[in-house]
KOLRO-840541 format. One line per field, with one value per residue (C-alpha): z, x, y; residue number from 1. Coordinates in pm, 1 decimal. Layout:
BEGIN
pz = c(Z | ...)
px = c(X | ...)
py = c(Y | ...)
num = c(NUM | ...)
***
This chain:
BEGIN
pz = c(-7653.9 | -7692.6 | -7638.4 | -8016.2 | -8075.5 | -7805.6 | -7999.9 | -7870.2 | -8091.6 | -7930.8 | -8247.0 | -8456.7 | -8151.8 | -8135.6 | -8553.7 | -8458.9 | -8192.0 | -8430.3 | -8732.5 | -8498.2 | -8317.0 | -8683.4 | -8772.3 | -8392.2 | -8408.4 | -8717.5 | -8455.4 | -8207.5 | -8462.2 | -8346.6 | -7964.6 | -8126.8 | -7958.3 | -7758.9 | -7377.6 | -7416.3 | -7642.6 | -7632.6 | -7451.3 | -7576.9 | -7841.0 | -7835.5 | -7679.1 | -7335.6 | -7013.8 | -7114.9 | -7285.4 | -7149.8 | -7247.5 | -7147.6 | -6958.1 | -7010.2 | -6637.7 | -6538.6 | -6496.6 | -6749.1 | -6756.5 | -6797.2 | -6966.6 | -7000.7 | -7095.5 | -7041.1 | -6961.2 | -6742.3 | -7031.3 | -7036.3 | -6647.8 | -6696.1 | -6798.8 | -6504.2 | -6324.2 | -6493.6 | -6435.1 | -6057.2 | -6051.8 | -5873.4 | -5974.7 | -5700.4 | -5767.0 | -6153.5 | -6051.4 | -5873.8 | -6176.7 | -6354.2 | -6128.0 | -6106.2 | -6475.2 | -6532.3 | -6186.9 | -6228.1 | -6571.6 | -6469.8 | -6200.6 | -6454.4 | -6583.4 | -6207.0 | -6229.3 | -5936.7 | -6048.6 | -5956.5 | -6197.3 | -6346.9 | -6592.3 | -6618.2 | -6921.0 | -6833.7 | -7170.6 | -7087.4 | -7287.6 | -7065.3 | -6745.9 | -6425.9 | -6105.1 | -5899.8 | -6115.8 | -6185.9 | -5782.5 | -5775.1 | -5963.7 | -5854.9 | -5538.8 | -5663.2 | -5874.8 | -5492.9 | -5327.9 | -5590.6 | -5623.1 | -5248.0 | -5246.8 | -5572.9 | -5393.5 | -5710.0 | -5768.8 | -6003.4 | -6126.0 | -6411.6 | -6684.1 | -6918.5 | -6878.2 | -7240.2 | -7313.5 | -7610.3 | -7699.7 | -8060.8 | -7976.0 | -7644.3 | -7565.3 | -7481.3 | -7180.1 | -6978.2 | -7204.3 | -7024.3 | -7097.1 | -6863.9 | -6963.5 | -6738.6 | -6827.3 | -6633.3 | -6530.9 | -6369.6 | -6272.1 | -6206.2 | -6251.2 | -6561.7 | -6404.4 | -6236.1 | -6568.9 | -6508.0 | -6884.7 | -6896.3 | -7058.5 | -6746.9 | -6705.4 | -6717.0 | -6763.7 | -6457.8 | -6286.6 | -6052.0 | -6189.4 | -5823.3 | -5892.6 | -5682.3 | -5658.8 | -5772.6 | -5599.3 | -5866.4 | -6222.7 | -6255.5 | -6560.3 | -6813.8 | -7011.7 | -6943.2 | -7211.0 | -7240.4 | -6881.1 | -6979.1 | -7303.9 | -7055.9 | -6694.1 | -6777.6 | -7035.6 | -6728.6 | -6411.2 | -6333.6 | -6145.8 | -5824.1 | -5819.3 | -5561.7 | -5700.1 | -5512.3 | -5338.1 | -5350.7 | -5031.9 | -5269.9 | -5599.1 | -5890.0 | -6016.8 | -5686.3 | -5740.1 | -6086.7 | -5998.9 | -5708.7 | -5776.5 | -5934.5 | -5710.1 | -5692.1 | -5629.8 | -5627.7 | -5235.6 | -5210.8 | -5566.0 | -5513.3 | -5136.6 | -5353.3 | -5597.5 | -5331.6 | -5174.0 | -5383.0 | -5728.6 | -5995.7 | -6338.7 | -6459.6 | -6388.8 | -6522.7 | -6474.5 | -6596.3 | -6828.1 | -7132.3 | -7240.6 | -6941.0 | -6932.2 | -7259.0 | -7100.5 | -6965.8 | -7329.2 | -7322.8 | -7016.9 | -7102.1 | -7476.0 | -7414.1 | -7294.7 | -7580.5 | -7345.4 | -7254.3 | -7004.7 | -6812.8 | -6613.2 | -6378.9 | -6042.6 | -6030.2 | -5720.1 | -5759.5 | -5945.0 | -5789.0 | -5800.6 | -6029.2 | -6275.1 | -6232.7 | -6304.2 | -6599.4 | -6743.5 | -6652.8 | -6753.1 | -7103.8 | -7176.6 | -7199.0 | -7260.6 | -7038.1 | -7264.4 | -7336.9 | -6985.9 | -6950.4 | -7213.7 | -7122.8 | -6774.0 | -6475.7 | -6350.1 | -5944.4 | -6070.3 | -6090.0 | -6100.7 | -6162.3 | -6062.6 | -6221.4 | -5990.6 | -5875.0 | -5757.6 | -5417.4 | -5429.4 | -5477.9 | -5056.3 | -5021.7 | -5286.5 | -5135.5 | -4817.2 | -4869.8 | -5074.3 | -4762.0 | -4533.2 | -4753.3 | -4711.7 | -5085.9 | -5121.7 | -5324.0 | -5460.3 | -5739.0 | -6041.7 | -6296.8 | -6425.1 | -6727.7 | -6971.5 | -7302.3 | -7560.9 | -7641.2 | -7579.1 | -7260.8 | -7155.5 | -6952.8 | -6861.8 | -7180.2 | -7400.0 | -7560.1 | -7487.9 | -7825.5)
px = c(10260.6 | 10477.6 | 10874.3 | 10960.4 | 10738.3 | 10939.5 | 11221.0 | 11374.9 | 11248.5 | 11414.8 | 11361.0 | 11610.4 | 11844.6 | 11861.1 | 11900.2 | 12178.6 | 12368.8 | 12310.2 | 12533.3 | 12771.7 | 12856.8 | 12869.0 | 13167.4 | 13337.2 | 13325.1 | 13580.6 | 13844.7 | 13870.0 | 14099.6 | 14364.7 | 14411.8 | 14409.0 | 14648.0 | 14741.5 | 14630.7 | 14314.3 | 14145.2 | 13755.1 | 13582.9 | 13243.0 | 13065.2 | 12932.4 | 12600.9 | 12580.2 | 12654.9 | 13011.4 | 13259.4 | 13455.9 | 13880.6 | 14118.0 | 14371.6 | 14583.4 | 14609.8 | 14300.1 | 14148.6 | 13901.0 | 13818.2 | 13499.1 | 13442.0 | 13161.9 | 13024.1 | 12766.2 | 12615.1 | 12313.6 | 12110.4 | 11887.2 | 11868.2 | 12127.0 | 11857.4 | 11670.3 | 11968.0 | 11984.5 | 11614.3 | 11650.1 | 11993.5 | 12130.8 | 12415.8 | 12525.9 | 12324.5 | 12359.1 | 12758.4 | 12562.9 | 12366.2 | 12668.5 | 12807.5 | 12553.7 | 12475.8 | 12831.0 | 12863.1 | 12587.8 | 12597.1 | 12976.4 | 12791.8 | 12544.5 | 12905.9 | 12992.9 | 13284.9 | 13421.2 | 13399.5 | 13713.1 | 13771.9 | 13570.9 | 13680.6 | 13425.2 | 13411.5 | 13235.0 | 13132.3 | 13009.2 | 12968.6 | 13164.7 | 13337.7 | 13163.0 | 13345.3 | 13056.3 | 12877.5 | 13222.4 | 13225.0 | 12888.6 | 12902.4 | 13267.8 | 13044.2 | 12814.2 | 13109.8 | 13290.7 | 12959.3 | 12866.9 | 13211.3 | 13223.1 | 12923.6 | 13005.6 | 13379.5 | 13504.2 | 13839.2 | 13807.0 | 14124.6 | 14131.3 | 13925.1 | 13820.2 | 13634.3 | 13597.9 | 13476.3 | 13302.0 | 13088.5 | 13020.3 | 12839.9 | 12654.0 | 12369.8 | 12548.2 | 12284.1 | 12494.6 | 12481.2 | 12651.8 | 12736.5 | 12813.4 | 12960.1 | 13158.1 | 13372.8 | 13404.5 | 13651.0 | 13583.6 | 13766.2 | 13731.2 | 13798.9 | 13701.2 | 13516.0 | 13305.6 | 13161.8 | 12771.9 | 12662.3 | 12344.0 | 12420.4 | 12331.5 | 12003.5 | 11765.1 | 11399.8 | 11172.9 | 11462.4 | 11295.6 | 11335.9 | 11406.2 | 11349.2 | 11497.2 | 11302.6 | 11456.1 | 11490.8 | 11258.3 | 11288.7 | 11660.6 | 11829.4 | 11623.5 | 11314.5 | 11362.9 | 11293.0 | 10987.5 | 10905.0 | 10999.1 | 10750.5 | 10459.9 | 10505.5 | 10658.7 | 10387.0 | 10134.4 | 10392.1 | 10724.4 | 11023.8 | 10923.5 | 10596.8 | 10511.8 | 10288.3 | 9905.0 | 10016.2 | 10405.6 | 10628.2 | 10883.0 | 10868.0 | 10888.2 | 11204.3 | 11368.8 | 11142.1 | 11306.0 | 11675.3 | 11680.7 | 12009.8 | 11986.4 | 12043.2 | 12412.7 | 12298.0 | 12704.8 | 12756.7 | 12420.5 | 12517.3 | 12872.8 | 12750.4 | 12487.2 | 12728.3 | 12984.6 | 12681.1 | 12432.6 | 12450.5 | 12333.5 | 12209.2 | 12167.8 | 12157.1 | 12038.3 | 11991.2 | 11636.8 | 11765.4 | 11661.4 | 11365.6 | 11279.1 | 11196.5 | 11333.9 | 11673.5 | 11630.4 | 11666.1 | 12050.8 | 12048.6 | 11807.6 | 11877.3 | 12213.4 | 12070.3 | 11788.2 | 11495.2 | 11253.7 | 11090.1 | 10738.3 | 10727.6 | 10374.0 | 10397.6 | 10539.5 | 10505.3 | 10264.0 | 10500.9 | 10602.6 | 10387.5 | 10585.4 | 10474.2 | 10110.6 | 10145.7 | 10349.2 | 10131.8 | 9824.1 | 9917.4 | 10066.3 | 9764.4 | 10022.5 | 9939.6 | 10072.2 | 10246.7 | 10445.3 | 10508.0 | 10664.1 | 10905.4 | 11030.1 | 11068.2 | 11209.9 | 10807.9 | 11024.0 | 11245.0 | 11583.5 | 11794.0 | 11671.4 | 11841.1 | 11791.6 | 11881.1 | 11705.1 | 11384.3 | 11592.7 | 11810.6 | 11498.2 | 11468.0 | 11808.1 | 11866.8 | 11547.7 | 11709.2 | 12046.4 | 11861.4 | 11641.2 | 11916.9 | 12156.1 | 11750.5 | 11655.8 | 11298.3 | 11303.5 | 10980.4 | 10933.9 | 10820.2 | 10852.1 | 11016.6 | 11228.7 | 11018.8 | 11162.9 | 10974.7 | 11203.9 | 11078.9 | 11017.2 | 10630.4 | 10421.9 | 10165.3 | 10128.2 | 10189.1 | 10558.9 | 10717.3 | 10864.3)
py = c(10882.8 | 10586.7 | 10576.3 | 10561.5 | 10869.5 | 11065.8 | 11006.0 | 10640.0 | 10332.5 | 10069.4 | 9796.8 | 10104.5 | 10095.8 | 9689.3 | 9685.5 | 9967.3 | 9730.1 | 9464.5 | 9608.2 | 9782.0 | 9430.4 | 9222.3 | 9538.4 | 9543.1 | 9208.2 | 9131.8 | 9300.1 | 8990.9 | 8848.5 | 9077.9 | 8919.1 | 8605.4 | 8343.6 | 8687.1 | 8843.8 | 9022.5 | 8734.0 | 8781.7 | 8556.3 | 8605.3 | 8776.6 | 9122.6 | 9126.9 | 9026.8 | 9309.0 | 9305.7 | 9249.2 | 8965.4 | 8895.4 | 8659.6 | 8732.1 | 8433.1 | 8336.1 | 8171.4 | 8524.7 | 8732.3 | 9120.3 | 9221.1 | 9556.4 | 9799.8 | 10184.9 | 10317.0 | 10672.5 | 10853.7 | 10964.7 | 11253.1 | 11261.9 | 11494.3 | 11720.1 | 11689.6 | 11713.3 | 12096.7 | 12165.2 | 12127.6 | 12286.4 | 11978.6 | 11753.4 | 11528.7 | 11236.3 | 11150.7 | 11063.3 | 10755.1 | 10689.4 | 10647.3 | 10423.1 | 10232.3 | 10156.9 | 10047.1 | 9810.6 | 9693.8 | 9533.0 | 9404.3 | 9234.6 | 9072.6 | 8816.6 | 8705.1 | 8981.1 | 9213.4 | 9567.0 | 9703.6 | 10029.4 | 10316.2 | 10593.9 | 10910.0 | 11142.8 | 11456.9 | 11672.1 | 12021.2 | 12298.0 | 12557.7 | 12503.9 | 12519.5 | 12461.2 | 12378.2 | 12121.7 | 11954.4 | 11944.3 | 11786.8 | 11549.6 | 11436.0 | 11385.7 | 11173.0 | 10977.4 | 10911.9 | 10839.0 | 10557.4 | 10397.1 | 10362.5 | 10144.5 | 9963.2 | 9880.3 | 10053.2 | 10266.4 | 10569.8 | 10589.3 | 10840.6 | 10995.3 | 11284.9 | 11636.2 | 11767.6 | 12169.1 | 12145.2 | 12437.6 | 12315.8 | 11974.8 | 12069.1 | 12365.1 | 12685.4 | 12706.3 | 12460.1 | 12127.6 | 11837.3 | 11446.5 | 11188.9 | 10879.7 | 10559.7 | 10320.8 | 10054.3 | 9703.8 | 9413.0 | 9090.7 | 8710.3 | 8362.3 | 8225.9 | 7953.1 | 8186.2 | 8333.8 | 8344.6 | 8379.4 | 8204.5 | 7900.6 | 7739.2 | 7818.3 | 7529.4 | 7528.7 | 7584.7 | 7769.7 | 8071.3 | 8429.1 | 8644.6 | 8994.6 | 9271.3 | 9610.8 | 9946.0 | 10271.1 | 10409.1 | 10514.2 | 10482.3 | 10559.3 | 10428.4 | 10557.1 | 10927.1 | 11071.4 | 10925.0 | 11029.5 | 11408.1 | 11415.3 | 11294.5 | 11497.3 | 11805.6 | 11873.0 | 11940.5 | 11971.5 | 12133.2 | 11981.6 | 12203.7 | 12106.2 | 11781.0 | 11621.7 | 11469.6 | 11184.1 | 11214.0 | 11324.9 | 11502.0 | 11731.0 | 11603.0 | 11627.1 | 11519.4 | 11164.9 | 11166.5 | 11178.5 | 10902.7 | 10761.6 | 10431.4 | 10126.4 | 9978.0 | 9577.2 | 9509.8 | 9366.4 | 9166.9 | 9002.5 | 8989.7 | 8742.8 | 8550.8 | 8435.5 | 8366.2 | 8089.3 | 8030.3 | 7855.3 | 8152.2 | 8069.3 | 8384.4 | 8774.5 | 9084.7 | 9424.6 | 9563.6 | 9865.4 | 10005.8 | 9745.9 | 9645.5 | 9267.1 | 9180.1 | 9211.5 | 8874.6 | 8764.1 | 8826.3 | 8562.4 | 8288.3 | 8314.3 | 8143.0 | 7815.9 | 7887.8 | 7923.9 | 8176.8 | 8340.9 | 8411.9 | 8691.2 | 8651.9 | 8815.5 | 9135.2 | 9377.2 | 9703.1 | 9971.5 | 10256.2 | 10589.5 | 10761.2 | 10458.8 | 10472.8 | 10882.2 | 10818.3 | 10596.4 | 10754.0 | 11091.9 | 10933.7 | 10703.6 | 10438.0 | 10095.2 | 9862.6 | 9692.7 | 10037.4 | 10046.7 | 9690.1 | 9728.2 | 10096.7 | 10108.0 | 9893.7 | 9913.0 | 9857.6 | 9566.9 | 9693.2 | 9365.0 | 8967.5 | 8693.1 | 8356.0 | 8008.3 | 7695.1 | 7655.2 | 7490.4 | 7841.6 | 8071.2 | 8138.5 | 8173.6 | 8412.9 | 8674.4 | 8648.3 | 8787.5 | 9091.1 | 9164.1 | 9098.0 | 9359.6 | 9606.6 | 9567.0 | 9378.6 | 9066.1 | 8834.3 | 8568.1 | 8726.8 | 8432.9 | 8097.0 | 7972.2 | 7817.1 | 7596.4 | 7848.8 | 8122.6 | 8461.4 | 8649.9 | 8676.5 | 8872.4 | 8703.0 | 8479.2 | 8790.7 | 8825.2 | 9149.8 | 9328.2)
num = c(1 | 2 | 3 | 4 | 5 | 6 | 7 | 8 | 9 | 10 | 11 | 12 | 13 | 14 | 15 | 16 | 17 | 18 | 19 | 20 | 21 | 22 | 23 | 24 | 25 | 26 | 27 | 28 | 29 | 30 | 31 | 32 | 33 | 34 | 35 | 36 | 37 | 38 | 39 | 40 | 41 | 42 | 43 | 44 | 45 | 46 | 47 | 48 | 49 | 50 | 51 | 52 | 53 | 54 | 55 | 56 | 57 | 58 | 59 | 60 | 61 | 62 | 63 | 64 | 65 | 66 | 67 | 68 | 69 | 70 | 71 | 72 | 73 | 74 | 75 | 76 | 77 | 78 | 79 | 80 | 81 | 82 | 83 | 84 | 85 | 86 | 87 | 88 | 89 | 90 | 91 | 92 | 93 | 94 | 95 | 96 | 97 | 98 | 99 | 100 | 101 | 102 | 103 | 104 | 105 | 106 | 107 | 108 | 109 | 110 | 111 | 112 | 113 | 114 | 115 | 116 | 117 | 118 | 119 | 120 | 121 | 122 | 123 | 124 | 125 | 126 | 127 | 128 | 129 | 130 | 131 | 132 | 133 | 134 | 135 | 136 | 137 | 138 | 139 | 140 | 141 | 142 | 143 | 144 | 145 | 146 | 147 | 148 | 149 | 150 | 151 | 152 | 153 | 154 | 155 | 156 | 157 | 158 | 159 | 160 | 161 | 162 | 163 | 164 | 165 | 166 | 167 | 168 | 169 | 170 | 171 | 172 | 173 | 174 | 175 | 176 | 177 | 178 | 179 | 180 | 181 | 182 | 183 | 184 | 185 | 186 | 187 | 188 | 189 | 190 | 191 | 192 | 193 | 194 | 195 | 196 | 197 | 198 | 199 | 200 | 201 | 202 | 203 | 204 | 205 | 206 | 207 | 208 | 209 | 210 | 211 | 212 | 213 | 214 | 215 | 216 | 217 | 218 | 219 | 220 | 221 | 222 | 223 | 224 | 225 | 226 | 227 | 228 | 229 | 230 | 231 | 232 | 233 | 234 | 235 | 236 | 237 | 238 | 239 | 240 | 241 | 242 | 243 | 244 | 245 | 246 | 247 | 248 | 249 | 250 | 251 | 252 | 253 | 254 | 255 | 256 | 257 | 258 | 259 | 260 | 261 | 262 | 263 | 264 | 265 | 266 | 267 | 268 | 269 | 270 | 271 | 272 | 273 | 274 | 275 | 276 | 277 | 278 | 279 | 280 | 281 | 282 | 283 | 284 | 285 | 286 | 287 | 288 | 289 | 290 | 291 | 292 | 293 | 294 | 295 | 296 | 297 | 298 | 299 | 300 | 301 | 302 | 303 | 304 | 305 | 306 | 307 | 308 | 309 | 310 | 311 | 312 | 313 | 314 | 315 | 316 | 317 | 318 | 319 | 320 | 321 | 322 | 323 | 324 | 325 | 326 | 327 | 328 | 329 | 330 | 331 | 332 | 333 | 334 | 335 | 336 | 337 | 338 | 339 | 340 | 341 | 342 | 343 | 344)
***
């Protein structure tokens, strides 16, 4: 089993972005001389416009993917409002902005009272912790596109704010700079599906699994973490390179960061992953490899500064009670490595 063969190749999906951004992109020209001039091109965490007063907004969507479904499995809803939180705040975070705004469209394919109220939970609980206003959004019925057995989409949209001189795009990272990662709460958002084809072929959501406190599908929808306060503190006293949140392909997403000062990376000390790793990947007969480029592996968020800043920047995540450790270094050959070996 491999995450293309459950149905997610991520080299179609980057191709995808790839043509998408060359079309989006012939749109900048009308902001031109105007507020709402793009700062940067599509690509990065955000999308980044000027506001014409010293100030830039940062923009982003995003959505929980199909943890939605194992939100349905387990008949419980009032988590994945956190997950969508958090994927949205926490890429906003990845340009030095303040998120300060989130929209949520909520797709379902007929309307249900109590899972609207859920979720709206979840929504308040995450946007609390993120310091984030939800000021508005969409809940669309649509029978037609969704399962009739209760099909439901979550999507955020997401603002953030600040100065243009407090941009943090990657173009100042410098070789030899310290890579700080900062664990995760677990599988987050990312690499579900691929998680689904493997476990629930021998388990069910109920079950609790040998050498887990918790059933299964409980262990599946911990919320993702929201790394907004201890990130918005470090860039408020420490000097940041770079920063980015470990998403869909995993490692490589330190590409979008180093890749602006054309350097690479070597990832070489991680922390043991999680449990619900090691089952994956045993269960699935995964290859490492596989496993490094799907899933966070416990490294939510990475945080890129000097090698004089590296301390600093692991105590303010352990002071905030998220764990923190060196896991690699900037290196003048493009790429990102693990351990010597590129990651696709």
């Amino acid at each position: 089993m491999t995450y293309a063969k459950a149905g997610v190749d991520a080299r179609d999906i980057r191709e995808a972005h790839k043509l998408l951004a060359r079309k989006l992109q012939s749109t900048f020209v009308s902001r031109k001389g105007k507020v709402g001039w793009p700062l940067f091109p599509i690509g990065h965490y955000a999308g980044l416009v000027d506001l014409g007063d010293g100030r830039v907004l940062s923009l982003h969507t995003d959505n929980v993917g199909t943890k939605v479904l194992i939100a349905q499995m387990m008949r419980k809803y009032d988590t994945i409002g956190i997950d969508c939180v958090a994927m949205c705040a926490n890429d906003l975070i990845c340009t030095g902005a303040e998120p300060i705004s989130l929209l949520d469209y909520l797709a379902m394919s007929k309307p249900n009272q109590a899972i609207v109220n859920e979720i709206a939970t979840g929504l308040t609980k995450g946007a609390k912790e993120a310091g984030m206003a939800i000021v508005g959004g969409e809940t669309a019925i649509v029978p037609d596109l969704l399962t009739e057995k209760g099909g439901l989409d979550l999507v955020g949209m997401a603002a953030g704010i600040c100065r243009k001189e407090d941009l943090i795009l990657g173009d100042q990272v410098q070789e030899n700079d310290v890579i700080v990662g900062v664990a995760s709460s677990g599988i987050h958002s990312n690499g579900l599906t691929l998680a689904r084809k493997v476990l629930l072929k021998r388990h069910t959501v109920k079950e609790t699994p040998a050498g887990f406190e918790r059933t299964l599908g409980e262990e599946l929808l911990e919320p993702t973490r929201i790394y907004v306060k201890p990130v918005r503190e470090l860039t408020r006293s420490v000097k940041v390179h770079g920063l980015a949140h470990i998403t869909g392909g995993s490692f490589s997403k330190l590409e979008r960061v180093v890749g602006e000062a054309a350097l690479g990376a070597e990832i070489d000390q991680l922390p043991p992953p999680p449990e619900i790793f090691s089952m994956i990947q045993r269960e699935g007969h995964l290859p490492a490899s596989e496993m490094y480029e799907t899933f966070n592996m416990g490294v939510g968020f990475a945080v890129i500064c000097s090698e004089a800043q590296a301390e600093r920047t692991i105590r303010i995540f352990k002071e905030h009670r998220q764990g923190a450790m060196r896991i690699g270094h900037v290196e003048r050959k493009p790429g990102i490595r693990m351990n010597g070996k590129p990651l696709n």
